[in-house]
VEXNUNU-427261 format. One record per residue: x, y, z of N, C-alpha, C in turn. Coordinates in steps of 0.2 Angstrom, whole numbers, plus 5000, padded with zeros to 4 digits. Example, Ala and Ser with C-alpha at 12.3 -4.5 7.8 and 13.67 -1.06 7.14 Angstrom:
VEXNUNU-427261
{{5066 4972 5039} {5062 4978 5039} {5066 4984 5039}}
{{5064 4989 5035} {5068 4995 5036} {5064 5000 5039}}
This chain:
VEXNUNU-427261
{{5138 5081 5138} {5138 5081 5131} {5132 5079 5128}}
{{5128 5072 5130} {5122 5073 5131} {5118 5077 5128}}
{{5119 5081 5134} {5111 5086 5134} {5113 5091 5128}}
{{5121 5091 5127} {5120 5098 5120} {5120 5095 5113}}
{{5122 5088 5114} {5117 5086 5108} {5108 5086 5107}}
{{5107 5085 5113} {5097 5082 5111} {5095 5091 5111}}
{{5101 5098 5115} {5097 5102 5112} {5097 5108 5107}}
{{5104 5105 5102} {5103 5107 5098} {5101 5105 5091}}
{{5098 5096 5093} {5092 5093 5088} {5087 5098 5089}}
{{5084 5099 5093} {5078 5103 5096} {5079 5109 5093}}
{{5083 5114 5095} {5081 5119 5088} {5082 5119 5081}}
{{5087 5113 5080} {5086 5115 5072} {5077 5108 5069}}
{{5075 5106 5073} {5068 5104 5071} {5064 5110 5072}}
{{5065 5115 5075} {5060 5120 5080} {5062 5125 5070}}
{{5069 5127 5070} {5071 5131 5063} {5066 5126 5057}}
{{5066 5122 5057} {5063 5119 5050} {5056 5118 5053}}
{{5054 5119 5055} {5046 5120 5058} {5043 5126 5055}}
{{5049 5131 5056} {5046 5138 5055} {5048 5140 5050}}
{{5050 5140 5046} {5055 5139 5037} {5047 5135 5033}}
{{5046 5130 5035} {5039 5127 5034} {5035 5131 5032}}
{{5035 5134 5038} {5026 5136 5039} {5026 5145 5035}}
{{5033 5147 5035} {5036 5152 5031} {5032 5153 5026}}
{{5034 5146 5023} {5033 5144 5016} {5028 5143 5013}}
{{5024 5141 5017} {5015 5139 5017} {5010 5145 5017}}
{{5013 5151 5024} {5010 5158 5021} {5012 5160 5015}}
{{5017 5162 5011} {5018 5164 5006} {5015 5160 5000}}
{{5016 5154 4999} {5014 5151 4995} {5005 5154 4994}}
{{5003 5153 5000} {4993 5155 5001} {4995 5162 4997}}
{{4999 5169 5001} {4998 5175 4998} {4998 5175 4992}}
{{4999 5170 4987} {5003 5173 4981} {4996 5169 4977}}
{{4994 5173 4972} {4989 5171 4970} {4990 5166 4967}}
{{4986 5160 4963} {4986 5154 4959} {4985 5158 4951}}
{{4990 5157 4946} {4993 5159 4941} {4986 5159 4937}}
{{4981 5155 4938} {4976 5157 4932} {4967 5157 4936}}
{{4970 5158 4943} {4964 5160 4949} {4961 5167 4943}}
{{4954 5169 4944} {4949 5174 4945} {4950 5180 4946}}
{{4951 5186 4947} {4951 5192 4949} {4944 5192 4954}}
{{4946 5192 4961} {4939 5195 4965} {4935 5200 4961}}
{{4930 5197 4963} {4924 5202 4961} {4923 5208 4965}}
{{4921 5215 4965} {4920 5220 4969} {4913 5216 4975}}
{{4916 5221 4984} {4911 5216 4987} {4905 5222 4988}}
{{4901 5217 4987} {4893 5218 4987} {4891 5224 4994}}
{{4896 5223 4997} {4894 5228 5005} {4897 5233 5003}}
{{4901 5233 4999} {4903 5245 4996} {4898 5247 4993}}
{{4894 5241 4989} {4890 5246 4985} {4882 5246 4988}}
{{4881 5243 4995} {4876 5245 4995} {4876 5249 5001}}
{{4883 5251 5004} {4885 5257 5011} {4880 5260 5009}}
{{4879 5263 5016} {4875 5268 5019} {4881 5273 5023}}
{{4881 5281 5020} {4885 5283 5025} {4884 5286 5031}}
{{4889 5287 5036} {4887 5289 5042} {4888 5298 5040}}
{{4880 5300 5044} {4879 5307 5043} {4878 5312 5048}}
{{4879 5317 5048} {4876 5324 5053} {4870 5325 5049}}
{{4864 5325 5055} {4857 5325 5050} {4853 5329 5056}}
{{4849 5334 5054} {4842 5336 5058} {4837 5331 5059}}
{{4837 5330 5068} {4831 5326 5069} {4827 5328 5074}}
{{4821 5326 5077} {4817 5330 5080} {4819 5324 5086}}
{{4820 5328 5091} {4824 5329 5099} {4818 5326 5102}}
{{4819 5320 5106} {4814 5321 5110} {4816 5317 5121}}
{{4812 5317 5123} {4814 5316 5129} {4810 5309 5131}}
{{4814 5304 5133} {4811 5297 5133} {4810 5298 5140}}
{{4803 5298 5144} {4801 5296 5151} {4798 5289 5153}}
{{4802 5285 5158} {4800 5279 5160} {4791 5281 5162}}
{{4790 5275 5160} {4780 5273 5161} {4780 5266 5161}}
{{4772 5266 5164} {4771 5260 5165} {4764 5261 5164}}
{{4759 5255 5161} {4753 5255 5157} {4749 5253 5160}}
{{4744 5259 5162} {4738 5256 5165} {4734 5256 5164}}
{{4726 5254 5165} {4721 5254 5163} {4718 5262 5165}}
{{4715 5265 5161} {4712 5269 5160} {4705 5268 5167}}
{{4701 5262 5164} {4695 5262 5169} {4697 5257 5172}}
{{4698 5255 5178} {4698 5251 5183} {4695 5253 5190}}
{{4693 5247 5194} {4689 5247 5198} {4694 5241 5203}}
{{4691 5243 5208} {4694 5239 5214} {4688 5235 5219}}
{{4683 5230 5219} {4678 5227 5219} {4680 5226 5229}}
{{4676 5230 5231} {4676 5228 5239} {4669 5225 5242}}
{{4668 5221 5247} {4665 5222 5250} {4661 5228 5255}}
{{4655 5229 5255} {4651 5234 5256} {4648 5231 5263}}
{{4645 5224 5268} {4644 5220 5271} {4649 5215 5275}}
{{4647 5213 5281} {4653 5211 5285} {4650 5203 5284}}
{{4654 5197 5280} {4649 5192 5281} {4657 5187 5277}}
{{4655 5180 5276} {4657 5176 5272} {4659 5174 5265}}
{{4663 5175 5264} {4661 5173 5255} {4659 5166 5254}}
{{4653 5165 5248} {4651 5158 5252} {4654 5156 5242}}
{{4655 5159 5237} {4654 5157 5231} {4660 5162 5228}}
{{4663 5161 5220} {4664 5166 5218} {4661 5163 5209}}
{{4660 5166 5205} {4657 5165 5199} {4662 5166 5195}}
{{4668 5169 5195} {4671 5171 5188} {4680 5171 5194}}
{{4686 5170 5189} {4692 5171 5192} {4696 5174 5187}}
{{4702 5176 5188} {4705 5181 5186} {4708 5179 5178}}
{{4706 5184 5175} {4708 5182 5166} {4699 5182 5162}}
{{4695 5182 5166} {4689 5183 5164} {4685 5189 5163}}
{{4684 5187 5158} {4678 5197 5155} {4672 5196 5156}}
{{4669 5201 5160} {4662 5201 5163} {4659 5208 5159}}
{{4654 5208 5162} {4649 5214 5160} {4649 5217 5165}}
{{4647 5224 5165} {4644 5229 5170} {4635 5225 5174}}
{{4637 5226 5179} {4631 5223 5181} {4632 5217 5184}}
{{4636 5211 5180} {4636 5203 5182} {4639 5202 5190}}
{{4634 5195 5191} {4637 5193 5196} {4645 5192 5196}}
{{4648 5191 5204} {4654 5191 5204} {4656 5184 5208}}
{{4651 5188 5214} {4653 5184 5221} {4648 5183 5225}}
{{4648 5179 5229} {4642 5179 5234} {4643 5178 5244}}
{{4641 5184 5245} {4643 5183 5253} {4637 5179 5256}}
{{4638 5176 5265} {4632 5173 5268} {4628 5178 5272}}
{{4621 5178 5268} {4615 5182 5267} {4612 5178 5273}}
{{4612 5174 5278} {4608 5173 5286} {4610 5179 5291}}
{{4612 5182 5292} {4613 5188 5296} {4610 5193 5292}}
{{4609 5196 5285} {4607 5201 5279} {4599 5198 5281}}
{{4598 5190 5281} {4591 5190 5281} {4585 5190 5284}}
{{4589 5189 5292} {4585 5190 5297} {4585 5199 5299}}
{{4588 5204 5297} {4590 5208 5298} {4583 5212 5294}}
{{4582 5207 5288} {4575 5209 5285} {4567 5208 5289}}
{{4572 5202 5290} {4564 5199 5293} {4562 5203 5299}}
{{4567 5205 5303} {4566 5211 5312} {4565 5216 5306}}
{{4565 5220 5304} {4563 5226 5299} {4555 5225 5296}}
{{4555 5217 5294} {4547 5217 5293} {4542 5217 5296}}
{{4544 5215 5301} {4541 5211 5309} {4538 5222 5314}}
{{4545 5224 5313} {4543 5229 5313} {4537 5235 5311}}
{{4539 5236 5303} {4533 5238 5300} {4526 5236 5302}}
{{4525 5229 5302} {4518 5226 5305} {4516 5229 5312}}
{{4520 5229 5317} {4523 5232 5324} {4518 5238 5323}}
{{4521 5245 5320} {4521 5252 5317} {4514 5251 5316}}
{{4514 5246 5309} {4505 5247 5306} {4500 5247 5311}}
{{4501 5244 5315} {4494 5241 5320} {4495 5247 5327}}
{{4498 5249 5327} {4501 5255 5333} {4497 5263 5328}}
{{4496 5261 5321} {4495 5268 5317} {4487 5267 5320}}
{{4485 5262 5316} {4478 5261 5317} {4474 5262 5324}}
{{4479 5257 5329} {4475 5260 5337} {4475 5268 5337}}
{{4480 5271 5337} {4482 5279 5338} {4474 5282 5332}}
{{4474 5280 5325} {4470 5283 5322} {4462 5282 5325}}
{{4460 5276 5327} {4454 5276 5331} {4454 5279 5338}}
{{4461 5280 5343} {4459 5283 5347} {4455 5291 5347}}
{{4460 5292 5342} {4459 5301 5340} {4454 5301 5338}}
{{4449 5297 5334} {4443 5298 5331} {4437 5299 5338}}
{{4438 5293 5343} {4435 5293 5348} {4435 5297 5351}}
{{4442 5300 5353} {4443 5307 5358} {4440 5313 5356}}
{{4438 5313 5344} {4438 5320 5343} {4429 5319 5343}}
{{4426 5315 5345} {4418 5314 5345} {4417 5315 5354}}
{{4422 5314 5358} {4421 5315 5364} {4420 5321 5365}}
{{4426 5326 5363} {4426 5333 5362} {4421 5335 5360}}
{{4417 5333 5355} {4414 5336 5349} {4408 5335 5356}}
{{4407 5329 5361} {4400 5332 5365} {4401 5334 5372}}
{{4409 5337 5375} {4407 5340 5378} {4409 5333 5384}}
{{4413 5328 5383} {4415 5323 5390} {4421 5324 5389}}
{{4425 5324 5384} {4434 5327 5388} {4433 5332 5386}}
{{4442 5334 5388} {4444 5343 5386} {4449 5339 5380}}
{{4450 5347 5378} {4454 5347 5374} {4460 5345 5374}}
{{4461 5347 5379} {4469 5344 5381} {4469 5335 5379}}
{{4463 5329 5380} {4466 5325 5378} {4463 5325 5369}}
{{4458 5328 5366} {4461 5327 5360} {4467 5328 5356}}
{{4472 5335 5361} {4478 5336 5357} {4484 5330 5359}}
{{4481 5327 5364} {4486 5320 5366} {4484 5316 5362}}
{{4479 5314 5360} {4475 5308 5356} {4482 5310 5348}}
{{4479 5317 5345} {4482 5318 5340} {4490 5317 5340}}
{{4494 5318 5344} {4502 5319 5346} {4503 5312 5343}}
{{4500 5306 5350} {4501 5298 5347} {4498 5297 5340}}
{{4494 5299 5338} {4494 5297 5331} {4500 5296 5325}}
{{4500 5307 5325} {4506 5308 5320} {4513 5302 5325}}
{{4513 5303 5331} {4520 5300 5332} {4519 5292 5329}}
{{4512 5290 5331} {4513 5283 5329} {4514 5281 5318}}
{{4513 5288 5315} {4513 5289 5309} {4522 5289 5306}}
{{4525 5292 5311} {4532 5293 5311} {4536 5286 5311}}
{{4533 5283 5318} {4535 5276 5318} {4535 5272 5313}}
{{4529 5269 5308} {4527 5268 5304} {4534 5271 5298}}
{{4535 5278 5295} {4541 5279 5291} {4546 5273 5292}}
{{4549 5277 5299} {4555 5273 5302} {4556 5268 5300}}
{{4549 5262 5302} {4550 5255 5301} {4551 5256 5292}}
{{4548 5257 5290} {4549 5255 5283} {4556 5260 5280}}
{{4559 5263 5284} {4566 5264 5280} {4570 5261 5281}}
{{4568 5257 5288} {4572 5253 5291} {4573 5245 5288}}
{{4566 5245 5285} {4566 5240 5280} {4571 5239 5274}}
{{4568 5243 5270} {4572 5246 5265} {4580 5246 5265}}
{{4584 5249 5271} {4589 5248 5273} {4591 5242 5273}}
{{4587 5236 5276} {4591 5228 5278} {4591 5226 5269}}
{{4585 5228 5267} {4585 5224 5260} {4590 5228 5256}}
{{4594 5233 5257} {4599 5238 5252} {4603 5233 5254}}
{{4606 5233 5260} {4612 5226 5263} {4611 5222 5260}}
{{4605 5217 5262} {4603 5210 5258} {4605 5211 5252}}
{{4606 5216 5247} {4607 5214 5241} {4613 5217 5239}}
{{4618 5220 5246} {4627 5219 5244} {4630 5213 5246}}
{{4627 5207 5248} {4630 5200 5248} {4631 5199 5241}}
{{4627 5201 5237} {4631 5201 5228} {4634 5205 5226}}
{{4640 5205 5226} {4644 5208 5222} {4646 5207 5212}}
{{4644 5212 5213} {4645 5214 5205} {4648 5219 5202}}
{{4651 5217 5196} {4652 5221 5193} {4650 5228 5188}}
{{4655 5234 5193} {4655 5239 5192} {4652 5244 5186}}
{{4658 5240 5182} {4663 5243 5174} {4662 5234 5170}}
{{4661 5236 5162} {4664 5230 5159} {4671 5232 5157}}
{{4673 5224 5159} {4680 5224 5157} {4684 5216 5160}}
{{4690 5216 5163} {4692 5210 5164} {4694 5208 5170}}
{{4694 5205 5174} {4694 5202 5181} {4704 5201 5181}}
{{4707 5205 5186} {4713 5207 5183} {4718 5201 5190}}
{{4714 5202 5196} {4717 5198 5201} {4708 5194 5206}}
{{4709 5190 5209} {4704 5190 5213} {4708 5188 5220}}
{{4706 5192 5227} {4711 5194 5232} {4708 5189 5237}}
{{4704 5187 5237} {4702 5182 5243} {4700 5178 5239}}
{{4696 5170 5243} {4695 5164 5244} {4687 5161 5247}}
{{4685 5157 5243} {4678 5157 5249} {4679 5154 5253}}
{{4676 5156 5258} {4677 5155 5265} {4681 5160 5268}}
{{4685 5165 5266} {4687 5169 5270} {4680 5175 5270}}
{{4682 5179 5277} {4677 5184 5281} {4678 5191 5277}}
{{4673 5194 5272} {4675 5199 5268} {4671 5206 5274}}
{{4673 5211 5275} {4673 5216 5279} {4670 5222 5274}}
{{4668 5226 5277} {4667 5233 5272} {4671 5237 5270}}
{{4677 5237 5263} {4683 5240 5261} {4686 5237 5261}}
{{4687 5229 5263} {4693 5225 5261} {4690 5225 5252}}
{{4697 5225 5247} {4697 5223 5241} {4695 5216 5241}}
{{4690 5211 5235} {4689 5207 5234} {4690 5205 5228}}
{{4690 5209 5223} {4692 5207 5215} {4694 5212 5214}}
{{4698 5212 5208} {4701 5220 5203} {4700 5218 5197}}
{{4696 5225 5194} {4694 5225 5188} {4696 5229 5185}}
{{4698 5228 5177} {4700 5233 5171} {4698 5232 5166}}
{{4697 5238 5162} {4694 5238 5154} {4700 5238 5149}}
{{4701 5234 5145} {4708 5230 5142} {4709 5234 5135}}
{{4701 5237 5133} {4702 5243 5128} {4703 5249 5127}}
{{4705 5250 5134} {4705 5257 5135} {4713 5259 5139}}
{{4718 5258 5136} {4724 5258 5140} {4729 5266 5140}}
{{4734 5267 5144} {4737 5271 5144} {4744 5271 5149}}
{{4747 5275 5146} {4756 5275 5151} {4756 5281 5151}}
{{4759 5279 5159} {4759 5285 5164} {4766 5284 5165}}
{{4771 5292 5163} {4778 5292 5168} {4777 5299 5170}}
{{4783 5301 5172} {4786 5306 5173} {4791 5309 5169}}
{{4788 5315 5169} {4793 5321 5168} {4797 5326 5173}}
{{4804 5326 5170} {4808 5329 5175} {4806 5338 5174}}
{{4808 5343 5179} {4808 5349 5178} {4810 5353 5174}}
{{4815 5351 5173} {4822 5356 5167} {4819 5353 5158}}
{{4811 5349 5159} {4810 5347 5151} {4801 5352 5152}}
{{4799 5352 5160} {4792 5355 5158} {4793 5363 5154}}
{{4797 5365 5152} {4796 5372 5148} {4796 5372 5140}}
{{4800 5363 5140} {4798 5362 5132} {4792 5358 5129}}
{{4790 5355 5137} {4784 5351 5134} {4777 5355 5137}}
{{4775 5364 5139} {4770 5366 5139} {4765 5365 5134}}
{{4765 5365 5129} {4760 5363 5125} {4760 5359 5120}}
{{4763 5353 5125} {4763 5348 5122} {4758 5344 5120}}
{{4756 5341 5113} {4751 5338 5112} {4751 5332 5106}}
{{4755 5330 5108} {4759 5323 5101} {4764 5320 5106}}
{{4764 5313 5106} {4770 5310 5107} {4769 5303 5105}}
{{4776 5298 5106} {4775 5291 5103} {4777 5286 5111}}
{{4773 5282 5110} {4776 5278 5115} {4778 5273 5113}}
{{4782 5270 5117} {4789 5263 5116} {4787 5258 5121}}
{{4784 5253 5115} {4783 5246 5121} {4788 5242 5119}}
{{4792 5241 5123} {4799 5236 5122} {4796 5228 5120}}
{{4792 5228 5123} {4790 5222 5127} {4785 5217 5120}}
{{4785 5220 5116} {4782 5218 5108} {4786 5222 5103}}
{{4792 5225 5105} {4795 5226 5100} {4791 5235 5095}}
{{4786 5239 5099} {4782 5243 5095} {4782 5250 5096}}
{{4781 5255 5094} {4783 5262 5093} {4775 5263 5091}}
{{4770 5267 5096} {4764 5268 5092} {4763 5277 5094}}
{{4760 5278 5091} {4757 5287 5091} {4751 5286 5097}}
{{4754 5292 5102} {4748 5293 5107} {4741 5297 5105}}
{{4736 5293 5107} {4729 5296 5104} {4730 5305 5108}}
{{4730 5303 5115} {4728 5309 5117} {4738 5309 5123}}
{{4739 5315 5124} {4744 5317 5130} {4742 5323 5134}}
{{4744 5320 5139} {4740 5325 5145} {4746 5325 5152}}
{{4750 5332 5152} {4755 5333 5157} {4749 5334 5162}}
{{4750 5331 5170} {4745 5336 5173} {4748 5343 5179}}
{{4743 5345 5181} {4745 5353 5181} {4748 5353 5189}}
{{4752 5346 5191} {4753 5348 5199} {4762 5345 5197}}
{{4766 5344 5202} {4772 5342 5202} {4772 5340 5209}}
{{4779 5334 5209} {4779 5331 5215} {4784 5334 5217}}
{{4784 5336 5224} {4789 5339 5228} {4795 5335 5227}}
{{4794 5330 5231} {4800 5325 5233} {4803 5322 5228}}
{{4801 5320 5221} {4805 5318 5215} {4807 5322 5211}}
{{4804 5329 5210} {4804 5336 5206} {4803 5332 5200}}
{{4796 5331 5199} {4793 5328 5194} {4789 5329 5192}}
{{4785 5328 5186} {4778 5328 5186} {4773 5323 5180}}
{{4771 5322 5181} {4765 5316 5179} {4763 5318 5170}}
{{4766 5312 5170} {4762 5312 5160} {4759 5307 5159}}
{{4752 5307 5153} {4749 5301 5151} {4747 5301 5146}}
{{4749 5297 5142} {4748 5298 5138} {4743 5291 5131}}
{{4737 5292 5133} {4733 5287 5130} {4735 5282 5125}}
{{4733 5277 5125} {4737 5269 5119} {4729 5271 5113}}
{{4731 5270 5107} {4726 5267 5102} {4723 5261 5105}}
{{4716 5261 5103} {4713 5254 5104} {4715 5246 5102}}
{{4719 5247 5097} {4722 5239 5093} {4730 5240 5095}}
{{4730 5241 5101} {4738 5239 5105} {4739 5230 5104}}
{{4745 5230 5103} {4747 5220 5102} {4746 5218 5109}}
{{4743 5211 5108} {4739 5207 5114} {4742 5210 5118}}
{{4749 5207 5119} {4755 5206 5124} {4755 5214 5130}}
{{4752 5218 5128} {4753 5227 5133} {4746 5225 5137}}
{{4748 5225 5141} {4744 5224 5147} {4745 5230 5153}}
{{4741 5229 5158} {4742 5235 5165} {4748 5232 5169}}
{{4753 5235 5168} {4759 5234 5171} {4765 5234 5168}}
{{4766 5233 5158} {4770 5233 5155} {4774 5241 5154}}
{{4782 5237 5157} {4784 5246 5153} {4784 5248 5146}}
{{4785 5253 5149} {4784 5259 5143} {4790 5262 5142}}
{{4792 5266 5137} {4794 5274 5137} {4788 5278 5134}}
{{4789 5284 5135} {4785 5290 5133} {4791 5295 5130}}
{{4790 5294 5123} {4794 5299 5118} {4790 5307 5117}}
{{4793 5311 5122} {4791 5318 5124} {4792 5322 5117}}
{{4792 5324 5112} {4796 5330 5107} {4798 5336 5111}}
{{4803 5335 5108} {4808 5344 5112} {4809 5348 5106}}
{{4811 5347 5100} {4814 5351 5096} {4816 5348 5092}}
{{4820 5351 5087} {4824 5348 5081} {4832 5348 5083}}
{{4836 5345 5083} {4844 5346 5083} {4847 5342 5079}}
{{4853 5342 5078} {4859 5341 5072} {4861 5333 5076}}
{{4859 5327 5076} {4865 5321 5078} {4868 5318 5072}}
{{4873 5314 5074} {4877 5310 5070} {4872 5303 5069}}
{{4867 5302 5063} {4866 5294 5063} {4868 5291 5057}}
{{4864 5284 5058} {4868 5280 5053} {4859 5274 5054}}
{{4860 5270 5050} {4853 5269 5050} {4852 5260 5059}}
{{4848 5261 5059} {4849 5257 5065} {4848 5248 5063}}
{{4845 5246 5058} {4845 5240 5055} {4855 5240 5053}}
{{4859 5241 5054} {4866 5241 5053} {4868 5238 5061}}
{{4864 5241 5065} {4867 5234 5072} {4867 5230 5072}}
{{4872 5226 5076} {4873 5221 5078} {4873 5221 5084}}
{{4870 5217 5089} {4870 5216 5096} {4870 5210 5098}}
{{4875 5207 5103} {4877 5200 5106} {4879 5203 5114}}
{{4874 5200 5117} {4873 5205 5122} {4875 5213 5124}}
{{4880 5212 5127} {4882 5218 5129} {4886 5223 5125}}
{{4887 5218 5117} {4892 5221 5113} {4887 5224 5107}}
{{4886 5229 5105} {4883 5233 5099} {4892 5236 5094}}
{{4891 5231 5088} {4896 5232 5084} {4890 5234 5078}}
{{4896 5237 5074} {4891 5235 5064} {4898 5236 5059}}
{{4896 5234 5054} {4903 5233 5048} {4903 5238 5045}}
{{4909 5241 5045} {4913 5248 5043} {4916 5245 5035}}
{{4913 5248 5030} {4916 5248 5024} {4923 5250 5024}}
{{4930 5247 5022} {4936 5250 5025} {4937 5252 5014}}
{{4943 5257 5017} {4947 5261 5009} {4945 5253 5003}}
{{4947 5247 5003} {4947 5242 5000} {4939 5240 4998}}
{{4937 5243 5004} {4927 5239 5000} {4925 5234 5003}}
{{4930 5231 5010} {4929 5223 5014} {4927 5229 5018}}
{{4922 5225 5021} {4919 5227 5028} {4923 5221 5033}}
{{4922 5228 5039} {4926 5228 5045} {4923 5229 5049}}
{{4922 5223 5055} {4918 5222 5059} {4920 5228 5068}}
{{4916 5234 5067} {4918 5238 5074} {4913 5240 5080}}
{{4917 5241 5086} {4913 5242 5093} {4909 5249 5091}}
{{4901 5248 5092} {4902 5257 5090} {4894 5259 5097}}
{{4895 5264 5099} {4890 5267 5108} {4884 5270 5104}}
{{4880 5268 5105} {4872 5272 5101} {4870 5274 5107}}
{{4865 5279 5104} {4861 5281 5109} {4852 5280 5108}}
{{4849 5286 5106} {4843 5285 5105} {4841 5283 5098}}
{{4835 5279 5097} {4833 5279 5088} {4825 5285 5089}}
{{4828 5288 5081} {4824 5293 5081} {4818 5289 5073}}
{{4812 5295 5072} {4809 5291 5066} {4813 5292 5059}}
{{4811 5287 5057} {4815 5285 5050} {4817 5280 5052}}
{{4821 5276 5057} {4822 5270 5059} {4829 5270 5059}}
{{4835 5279 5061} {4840 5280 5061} {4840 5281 5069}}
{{4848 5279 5071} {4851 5278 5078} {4856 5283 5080}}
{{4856 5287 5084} {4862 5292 5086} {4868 5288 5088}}
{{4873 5291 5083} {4880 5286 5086} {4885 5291 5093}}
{{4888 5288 5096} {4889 5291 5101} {4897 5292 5100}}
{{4899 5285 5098} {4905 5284 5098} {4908 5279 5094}}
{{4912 5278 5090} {4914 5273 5087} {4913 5275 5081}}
{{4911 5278 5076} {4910 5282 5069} {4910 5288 5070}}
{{4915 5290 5063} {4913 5297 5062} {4911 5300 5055}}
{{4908 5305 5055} {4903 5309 5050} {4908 5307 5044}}
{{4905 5305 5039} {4908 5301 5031} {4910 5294 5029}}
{{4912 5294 5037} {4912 5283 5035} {4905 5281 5032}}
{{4906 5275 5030} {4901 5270 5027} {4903 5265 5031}}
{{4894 5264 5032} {4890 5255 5035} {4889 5253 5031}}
{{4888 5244 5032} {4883 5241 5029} {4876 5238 5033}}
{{4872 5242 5030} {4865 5243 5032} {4862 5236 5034}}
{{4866 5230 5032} {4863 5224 5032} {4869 5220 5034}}
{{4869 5218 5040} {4872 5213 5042} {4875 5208 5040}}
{{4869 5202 5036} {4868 5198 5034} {4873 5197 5026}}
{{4873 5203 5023} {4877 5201 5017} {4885 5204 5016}}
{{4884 5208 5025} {4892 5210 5026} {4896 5203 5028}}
{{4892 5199 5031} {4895 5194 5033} {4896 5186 5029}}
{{4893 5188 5023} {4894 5181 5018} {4898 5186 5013}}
């Protein structure tokens, strides 16, 4: 008996809870007797509608930006690195020192090439006075000919000698002066790959250099677009990475294809006043033009994005903008976006976010 008292308190509290709250939306619905008429909202009259438009097609190919001139600084000399003058982030000249290997094995290599030449010179001189005296011997008649033609052989041979040495020369001092490593190209010192006191070799890399004025992205093209981009000579590149769309100075499809990716190489050169932030490594797109075709856009400052979700507000019949999921695809110029899904041709956006949502 209990328990069918306490629960039929319990719904009729639970009835008058909902009678309440009945009462409370209604009362909200119903306007206040000398309230304002809304004003018309500000987001119907400055819609933008969604349209079928012709725009020029193009094929976005992944790239990455490299340096146009760059060098890879090796060792020429088998020796120690005893010093380095400059580290990575630093702009040097063509010509400037870099680095310095150890020149005691280069310098003795000089000194036996000098030691030599002296060696030759004084070997030339005996041979040239031998020959003078053998050709006054001839001349009266106490040797034969046969030793003037021996006299002459040692001469030129010892004149021979004499070159050798001094190429030989020349050669330790060409060495002697690849213990300094310099630079090639002006530009910027991009990594430095060894440490003094490591043993640099001839072809191992020592520094990596690039010229930071002179940039470009390199992607690929796939096969089924090389028919539309044969004379191709315009394109835009997309650097995400600064937020910027610039016009390539020069593009250049080159004239081979890779087997194994069925691809082929594009590059398409940067303007000189690229933003600090594009460096040799930052990606790219490369915006290839195909033609013209008919997409559905709508302008791209209308998105909204919160990570994964790309919504924008839908002017509905009433003039309130309505917040909806909508799939884009590409943004073409003019700074309109392909809609893919989520609108159809005649709806109205509001272009600005900010005043759909006050």
């Amino acid at each position: 008996m209990q328990h069918r008292t306490i629960a039929a308190a319990t719904a009729a509290a639970i009835a008058l809870t909902g009678a309440l709250a009945a009462g409370l939306l209604a009362a909200q619905d119903k306007p206040a007797p000398n309230a304002p008429a809304r004003p018309p909202a500000a987001s119907a009259a400055q819609a933008v509608q969604v349209q079928l438009r012709a725009v020029e097609d193009y094929y976005a190919a992944d790239a990455v930006v490299e340096a146009v001139r760059q060098a890879t600084v090796s060792a020429q000399i088998a020796g120690t690195i005893v010093q380095f003058y400059v580290d990575a982030g630093d702009r040097v000249k063509r010509g400037q020192l870099l680095a310095r290997i150890d020149t005691r094995e280069t310098d003795a290599q000089v000194a036996a090439s000098r030691a030599a030449v002296a060696q030759a010179e004084t070997a030339v001189v005996q041979a040239r006075l031998n020959y003078e005296r053998t050709k006054r011997l001839v001349a009266q008649n106490f040797v034969s000919q046969a030793a003037l033609d021996k006299a002459d052989a040692d001469y030129k041979a010892a004149l021979a000698a004499l070159e050798a040495a001094r190429a030989g020369t020349a050669q330790a001092a060409t060495a002697r002066s690849f213990a300094e490593i310099r630079a090639p190209i002006d530009g910027v010192v991009s990594q430095r790959l060894m440490e003094p006191g490591e043993l640099a070799t001839p072809g191992r890399p020592v520094l990596a250099l690039h010229d930071a004025g002179a940039l470009r992205a390199v992607g690929s093209l796939p096969q089924f677009v090389l028919a539309q981009t044969a004379k191709i000579d315009r394109a835009h590149v997309e650097l995400a990475a600064v937020g910027r769309v610039v016009a390539a100075t020069r593009v250049t499809v080159l004239p081979a294809a890779d087997a194994r990716l069925l691809s082929t190489l594009i590059r398409a050169e940067l303007p000189a006043d690229v933003p600090a932030g594009v460096v040799p490594g930052t990606a790219a797109k490369i915006r290839v033009p195909l033609g013209t075709t008919n997409r559905l856009v709508m302008p791209a400052a209308a998105l909204i994005r919160r990570g994964e979700l790309t919504a924008v507000h839908v002017i509905g019949p009433d003039g309130a903008p309505q917040l909806r999921q909508v799939r884009v695809g590409q943004t073409f110029d003019g700074d309109v976006v392909e809609v893919l899904a989520g609108l159809a041709a005649g709806e109205r956006v509001q272009p600005n976010p900010l005043v759909a949502a006050r």
